[in-house]
C-alpha positions in Angstrom: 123.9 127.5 92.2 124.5 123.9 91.9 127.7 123.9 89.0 127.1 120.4 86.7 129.8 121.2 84.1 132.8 123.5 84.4 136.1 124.5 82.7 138.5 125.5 85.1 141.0 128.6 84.3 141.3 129.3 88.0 139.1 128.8 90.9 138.9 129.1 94.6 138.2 127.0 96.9 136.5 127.5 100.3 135.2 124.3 102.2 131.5 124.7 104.1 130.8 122.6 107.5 127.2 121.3 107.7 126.4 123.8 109.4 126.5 126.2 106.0 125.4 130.0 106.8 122.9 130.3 103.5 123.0 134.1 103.8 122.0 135.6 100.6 120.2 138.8 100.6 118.1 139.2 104.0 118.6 136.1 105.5 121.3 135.2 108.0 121.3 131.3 109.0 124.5 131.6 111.7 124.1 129.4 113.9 122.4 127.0 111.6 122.9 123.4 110.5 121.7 122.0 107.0 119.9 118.7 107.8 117.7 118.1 104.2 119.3 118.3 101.2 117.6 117.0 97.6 119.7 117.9 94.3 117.5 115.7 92.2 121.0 113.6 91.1 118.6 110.6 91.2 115.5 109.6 91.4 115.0 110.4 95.3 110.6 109.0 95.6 109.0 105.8 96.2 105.0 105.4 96.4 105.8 102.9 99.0 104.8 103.2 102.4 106.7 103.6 104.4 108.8 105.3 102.5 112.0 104.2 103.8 115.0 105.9 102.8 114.1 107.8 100.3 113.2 111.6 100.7 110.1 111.8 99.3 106.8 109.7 99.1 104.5 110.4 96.0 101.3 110.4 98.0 99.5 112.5 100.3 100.1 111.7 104.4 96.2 113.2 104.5 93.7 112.6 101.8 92.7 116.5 102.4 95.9 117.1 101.3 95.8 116.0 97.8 94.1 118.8 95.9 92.8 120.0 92.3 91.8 118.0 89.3 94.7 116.0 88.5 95.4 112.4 89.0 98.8 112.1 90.9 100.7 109.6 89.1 104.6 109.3 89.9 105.4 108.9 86.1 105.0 112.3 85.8 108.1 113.4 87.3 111.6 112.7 85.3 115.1 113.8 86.1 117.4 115.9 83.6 120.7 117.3 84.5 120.1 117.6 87.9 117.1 118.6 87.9 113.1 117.4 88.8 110.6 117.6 85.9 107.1 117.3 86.7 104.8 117.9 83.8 101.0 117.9 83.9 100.3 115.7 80.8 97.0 113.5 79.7 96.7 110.2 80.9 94.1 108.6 78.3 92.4 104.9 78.2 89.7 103.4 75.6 86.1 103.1 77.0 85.1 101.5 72.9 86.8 100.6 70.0 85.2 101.3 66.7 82.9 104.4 65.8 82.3 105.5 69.7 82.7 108.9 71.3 81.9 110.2 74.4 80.3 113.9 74.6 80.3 113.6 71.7 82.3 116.1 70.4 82.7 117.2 67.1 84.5 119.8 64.1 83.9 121.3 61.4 86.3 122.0 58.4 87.7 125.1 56.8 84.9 125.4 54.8 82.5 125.3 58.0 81.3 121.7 56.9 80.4 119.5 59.7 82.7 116.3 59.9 81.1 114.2 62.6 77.2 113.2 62.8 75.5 111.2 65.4 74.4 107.4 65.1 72.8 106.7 67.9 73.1 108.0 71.3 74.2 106.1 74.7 73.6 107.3 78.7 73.7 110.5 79.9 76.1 110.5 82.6 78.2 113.6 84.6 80.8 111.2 86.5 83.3 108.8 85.4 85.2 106.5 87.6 88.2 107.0 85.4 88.4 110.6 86.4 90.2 112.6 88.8 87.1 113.0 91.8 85.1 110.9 89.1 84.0 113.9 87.2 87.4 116.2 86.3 88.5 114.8 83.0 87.9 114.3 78.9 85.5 112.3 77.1 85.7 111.8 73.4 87.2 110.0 70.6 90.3 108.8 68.9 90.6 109.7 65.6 93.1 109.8 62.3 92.6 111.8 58.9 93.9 110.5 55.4 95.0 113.4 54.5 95.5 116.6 55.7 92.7 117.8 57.3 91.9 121.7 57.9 89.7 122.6 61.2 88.3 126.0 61.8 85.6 124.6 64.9 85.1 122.4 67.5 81.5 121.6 69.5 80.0 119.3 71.5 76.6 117.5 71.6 74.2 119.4 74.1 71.5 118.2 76.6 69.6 120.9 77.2 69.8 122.6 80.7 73.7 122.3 80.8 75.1 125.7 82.0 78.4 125.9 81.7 81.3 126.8 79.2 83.8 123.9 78.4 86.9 123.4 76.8 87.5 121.5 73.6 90.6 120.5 72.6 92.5 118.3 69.5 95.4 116.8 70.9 97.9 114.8 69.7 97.8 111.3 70.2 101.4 110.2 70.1 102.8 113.5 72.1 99.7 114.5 74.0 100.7 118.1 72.6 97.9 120.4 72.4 96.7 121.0 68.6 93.9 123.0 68.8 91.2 125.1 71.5 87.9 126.4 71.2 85.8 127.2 74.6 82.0 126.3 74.1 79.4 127.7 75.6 76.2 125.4 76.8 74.3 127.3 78.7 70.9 128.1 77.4 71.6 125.8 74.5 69.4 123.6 73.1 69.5 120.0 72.6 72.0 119.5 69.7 75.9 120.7 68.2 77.1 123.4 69.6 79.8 125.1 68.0 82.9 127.4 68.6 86.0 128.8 66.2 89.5 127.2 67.3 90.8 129.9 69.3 93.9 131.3 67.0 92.4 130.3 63.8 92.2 127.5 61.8 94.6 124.5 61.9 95.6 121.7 59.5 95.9 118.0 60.5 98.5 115.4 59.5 97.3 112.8 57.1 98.0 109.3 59.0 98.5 111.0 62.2 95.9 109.7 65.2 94.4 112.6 67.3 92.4 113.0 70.0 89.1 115.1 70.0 87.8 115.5 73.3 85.6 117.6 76.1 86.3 118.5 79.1 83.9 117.5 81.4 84.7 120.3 84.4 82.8 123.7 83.2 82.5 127.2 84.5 79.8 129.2 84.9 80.9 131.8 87.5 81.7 128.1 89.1 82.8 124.8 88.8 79.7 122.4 87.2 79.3 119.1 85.8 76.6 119.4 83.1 75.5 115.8 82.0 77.3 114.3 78.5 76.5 111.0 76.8 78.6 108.1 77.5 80.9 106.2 75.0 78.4 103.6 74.0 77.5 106.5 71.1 78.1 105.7 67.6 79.4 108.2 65.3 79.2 109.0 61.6 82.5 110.9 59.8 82.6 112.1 56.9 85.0 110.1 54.0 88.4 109.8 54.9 88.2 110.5 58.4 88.4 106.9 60.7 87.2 107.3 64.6 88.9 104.5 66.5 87.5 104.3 69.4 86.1 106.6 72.5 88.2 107.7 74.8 88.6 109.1 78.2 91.4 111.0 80.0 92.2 113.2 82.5 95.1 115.3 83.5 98.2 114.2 85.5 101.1 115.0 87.1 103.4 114.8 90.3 103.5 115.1 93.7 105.9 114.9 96.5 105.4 115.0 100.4 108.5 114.3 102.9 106.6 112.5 105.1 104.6 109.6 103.8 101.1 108.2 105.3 102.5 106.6 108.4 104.0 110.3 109.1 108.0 109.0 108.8 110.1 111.2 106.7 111.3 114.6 107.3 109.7 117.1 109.5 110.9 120.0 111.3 109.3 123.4 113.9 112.0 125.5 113.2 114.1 126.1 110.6 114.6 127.5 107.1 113.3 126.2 103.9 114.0 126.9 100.1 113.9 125.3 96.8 114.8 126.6 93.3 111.7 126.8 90.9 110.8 127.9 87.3 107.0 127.7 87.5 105.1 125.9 84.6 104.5 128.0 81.5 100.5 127.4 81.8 98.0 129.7 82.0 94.7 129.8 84.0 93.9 126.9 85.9 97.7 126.2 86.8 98.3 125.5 90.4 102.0 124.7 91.3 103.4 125.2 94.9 106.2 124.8 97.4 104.2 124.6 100.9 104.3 123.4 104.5 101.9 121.6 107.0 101.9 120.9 110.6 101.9 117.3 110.7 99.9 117.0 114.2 96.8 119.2 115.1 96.8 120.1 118.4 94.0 119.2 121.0 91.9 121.6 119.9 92.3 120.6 116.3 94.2 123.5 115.2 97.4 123.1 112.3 98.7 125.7 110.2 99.9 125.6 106.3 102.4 127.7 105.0 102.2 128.6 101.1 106.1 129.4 100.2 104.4 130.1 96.6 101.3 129.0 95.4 101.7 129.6 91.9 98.8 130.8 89.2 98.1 130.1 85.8 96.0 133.5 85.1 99.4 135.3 85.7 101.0 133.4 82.5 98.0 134.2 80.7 98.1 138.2 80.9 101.7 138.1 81.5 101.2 139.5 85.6 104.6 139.9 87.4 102.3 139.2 90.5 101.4 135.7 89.3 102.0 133.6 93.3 100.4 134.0 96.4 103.2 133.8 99.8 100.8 133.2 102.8 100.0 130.9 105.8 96.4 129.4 106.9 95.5 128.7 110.0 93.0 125.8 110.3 90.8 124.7 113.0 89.2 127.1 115.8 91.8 128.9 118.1 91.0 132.3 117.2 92.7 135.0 114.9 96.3 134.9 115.0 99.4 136.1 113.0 99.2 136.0 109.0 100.1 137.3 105.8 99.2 137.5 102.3 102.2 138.8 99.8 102.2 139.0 96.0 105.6 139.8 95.2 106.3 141.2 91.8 108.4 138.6 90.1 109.0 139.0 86.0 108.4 135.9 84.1 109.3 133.1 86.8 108.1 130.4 84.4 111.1 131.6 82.0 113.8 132.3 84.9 114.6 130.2 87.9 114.0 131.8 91.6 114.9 130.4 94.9 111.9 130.6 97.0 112.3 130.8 100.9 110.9 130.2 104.1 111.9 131.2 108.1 110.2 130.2 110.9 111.3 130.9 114.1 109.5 130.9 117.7 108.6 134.9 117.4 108.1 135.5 113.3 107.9 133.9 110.2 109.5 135.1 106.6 108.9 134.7 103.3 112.0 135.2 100.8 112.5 135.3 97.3 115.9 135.0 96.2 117.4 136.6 99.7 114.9 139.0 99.8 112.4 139.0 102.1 109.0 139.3 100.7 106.3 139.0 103.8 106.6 138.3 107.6 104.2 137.9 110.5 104.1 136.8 114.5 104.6 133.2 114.6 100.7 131.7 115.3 102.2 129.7 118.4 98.9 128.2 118.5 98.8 126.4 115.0 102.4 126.2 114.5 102.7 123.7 117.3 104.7 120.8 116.5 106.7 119.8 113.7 105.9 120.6 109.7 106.5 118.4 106.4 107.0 119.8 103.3 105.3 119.1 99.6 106.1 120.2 95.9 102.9 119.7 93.8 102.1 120.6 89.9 98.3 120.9 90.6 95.7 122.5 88.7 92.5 123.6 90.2 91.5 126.2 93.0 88.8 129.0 92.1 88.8 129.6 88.8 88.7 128.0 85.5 90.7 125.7 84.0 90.7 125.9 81.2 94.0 127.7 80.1 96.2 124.7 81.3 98.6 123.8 78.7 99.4 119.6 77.8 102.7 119.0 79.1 103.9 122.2 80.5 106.5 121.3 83.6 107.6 122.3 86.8 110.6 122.3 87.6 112.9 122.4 90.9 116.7 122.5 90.7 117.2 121.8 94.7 115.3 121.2 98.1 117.1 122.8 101.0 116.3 122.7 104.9 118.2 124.4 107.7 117.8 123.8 111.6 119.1 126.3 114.5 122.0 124.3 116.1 120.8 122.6 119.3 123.6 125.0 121.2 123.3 127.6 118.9 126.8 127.8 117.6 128.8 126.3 114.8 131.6 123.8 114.7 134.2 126.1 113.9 135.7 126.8 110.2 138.0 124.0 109.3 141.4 125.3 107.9 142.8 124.4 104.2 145.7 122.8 103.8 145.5 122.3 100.2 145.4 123.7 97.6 145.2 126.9 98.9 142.9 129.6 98.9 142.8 131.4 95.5 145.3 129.1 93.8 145.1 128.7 90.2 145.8 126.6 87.9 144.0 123.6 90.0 143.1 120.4 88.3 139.6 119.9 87.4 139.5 116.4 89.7 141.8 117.7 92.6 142.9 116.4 96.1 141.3 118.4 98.7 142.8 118.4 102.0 141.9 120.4 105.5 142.4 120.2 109.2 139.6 118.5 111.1 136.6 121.4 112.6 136.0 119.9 116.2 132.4 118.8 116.6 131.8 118.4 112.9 130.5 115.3 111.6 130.4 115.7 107.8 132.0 118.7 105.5 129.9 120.7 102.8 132.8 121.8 98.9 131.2 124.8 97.3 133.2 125.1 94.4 132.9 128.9 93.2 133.9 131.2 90.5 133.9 134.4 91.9 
């Protein structure tokens, strides 16, 4: 655990080569060496390429590799305390200023009153080139009540022959918080409003506060579709003492980090171990966070493996499912069936508690571990693990199912980033000795002088300062 502040009554001290043995739980790394390290200090990413000296580069080394609905944006990862933040927020622009909406969308009152009409309406369009993939995103309008406003439904505009079900949200327009939810059926609908109730109940808008009222424009109907909406050259009508601004259009973002960076520098490694220390993203269904690894080179047959270390899911958070990631490896290309597996590890509430998620590869098997224990293994697939893998942390959203139980700035967060290689001869340097202070002294200053005898063959020493 990575210690930020302490009061000391008494602590010991115990000084770690490089070559630290990690050996919690199942996993014993002798003859290891630690050669990645990320503690998310600082700011440790650049969306430069090359990336240089930093660790990480923000975007994909393969387009393929970028995945979901989101629009990777770098500004979507902070860091606090030591640790990485990336949050999957909305990224909004205007398309019109004035009485515009796209969709449109629409809401109704406590009473059930309609509060939006339509003037006249513009194109039908199902892409935008302001979207994630041109067609994953909002459309709608900008909006602020006088006065506190209550809202019991939302509804979009139909075209007749849409099929899908979509979700309509209020959000806020200062925080991007979500305010309010309704999912709203199309299919079979004709041309016209189509209305749902606010899933929850009714809410009340601030008077003076601006708001966003938008559609998603990603549906489901068993699948993902794209039904047709108008664009934001329709005019709207609300009711007195509601003003529309203008239209708007956004889409969801968030962060994503690779350790190699398009020209393939960075960190890569065969063998070795891997861990980081999550909490997963309090979102529901549609959530898509995960710690993985890919070979960087296919070989001449066009054969790579990924390795899931967690691929985290939002319909977990939703029904509150202990089983809520998936630990597994793919093998891609044609070289036949080899070695896999496919865990789903019973882990309580991991978007409330932090785990440290693990991964071993060696030349024979490959193991998954969470928190020490080992949670899958399987025959190393020499055939797609055959060179040298990079590493990515990514707050996606997407895969197959709906979406439509993300929540507006939910996070991910990772404490640490961890690699260890076998040593080259197999054994460590040996264990330096303490001069001072001494082992289980007490008493020791907060900021004191460390001192030990040099480890032959060590080029750098590892403090673990400890409690127990």
């Amino acid at each position: 655990m990575k210690i930020r502040n302490i009061t000391v009554l008494a602590m010991a001290l115990s000084l770690l080569l490089p070559t630290v043995i990690h050996a919690q739980g199942d996993i014993n790394l002798s003859g290891y060496t630690q050669v990645f390290s990320d503690e998310f200090n600082t700011v440790s990413w650049t969306n430069s390429n090359p990336k240089g000296s930093y660790n990480w580069a923000t975007y994909a080394p393969f387009s393929d590799k970028v995945i979901g609905f989101t629009d990777h944006d770098p500004a979507s990862m902070t860091i606090s305390n030591g640790v990485l933040i990336n949050k999957l927020w909305l990224k909004t622009g205007t398309d019109k200023s004035g009485s515009f909406s796209g969709g449109p969308v629409g809401m109704k009152d406590g009473s059930g009153s309609s509060l939006i009409s339509i003037g006249t309406l513009g194109s039908q369009i199902n892409s935008y080139n302001g979207m994630a993939w041109g067609s994953s995103g909002w459309a709608g309008m900008k909006f602020t009540p006088s006065s506190n406003l209550p809202i019991s439904q939302l509804g979009r505009y139909n075209i007749a022959g849409s099929t899908g079900t979509y979700d309509i949200r209020i959000f806020d327009a200062g925080t991007g918080a979500d305010v309010a939810k309704a999912m709203v059926n199309l299919n079979g609908q004709p041309t016209g409003w189509v209305y749902a109730a606010i899933i929850g109940g009714n809410v009340t808008l601030q008077g003076g506060h601006a708001y966003y009222l938008m559609t998603n424009t990603l549906g489901w109907n068993g699948n993902y579709v794209v039904d047709y909406w108008y664009d934001c050259n329709t005019t709207v009508t609300a009711t007195a003492g509601i003003t529309v601004n203008e239209a708007e259009w956004g889409v969801w973002s968030s962060g994503s980090l690779f350790s190699i960076d398009p020209s393939k520098n960075g960190f890569q490694l065969q063998y070795g171990y891997w861990e980081a220390r999550v909490k997963m993203p309090a979102s529901g269904n549609g959530q898509w966070a995960s710690f993985c690894t890919y070979t960087t080179n296919a070989n001449a047959t066009g054969c790579s493996e990924e390795s899931d270390i967690f691929e985290e899911y939002g319909f977990a958070y939703d029904n509150n499912n202990p089983q809520c990631f998936g630990m597994r490896n793919h093998n891609w290309g044609n070289c036949g069936t080899e070695g896999g597996v496919d865990a789903w590890p019973i882990v309580s509430t991991p978007w409330d508690n932090w785990h440290i998620y693990g991964y071993l590869v060696t030349p024979t098997k490959c193991y998954y571990y969470i928190d020490g224990q080992e949670a899958g293994s399987y025959a190393t697939p020499t055939d797609y693990v055959n060179g040298p893998s990079y590493m990515s942390l990514e707050n996606n959203i997407g895969g197959w199912w709906p979406v439509s139980g993300v929540v507006a700035n939910s996070h991910m967060d990772v404490d640490w980033v961890r690699v260890w290689a076998p040593n080259p001869n197999g054994t460590p340097p040996p264990v330096p000795g303490l001069v001072s202070p001494g082992n289980g002294a007490t008493n020791v200053a907060i900021n004191p002088t460390l001192n030990w005898n040099a480890s032959s063959g060590a080029t750098s020493y590892s403090l673990q300062v400890s409690t127990n």
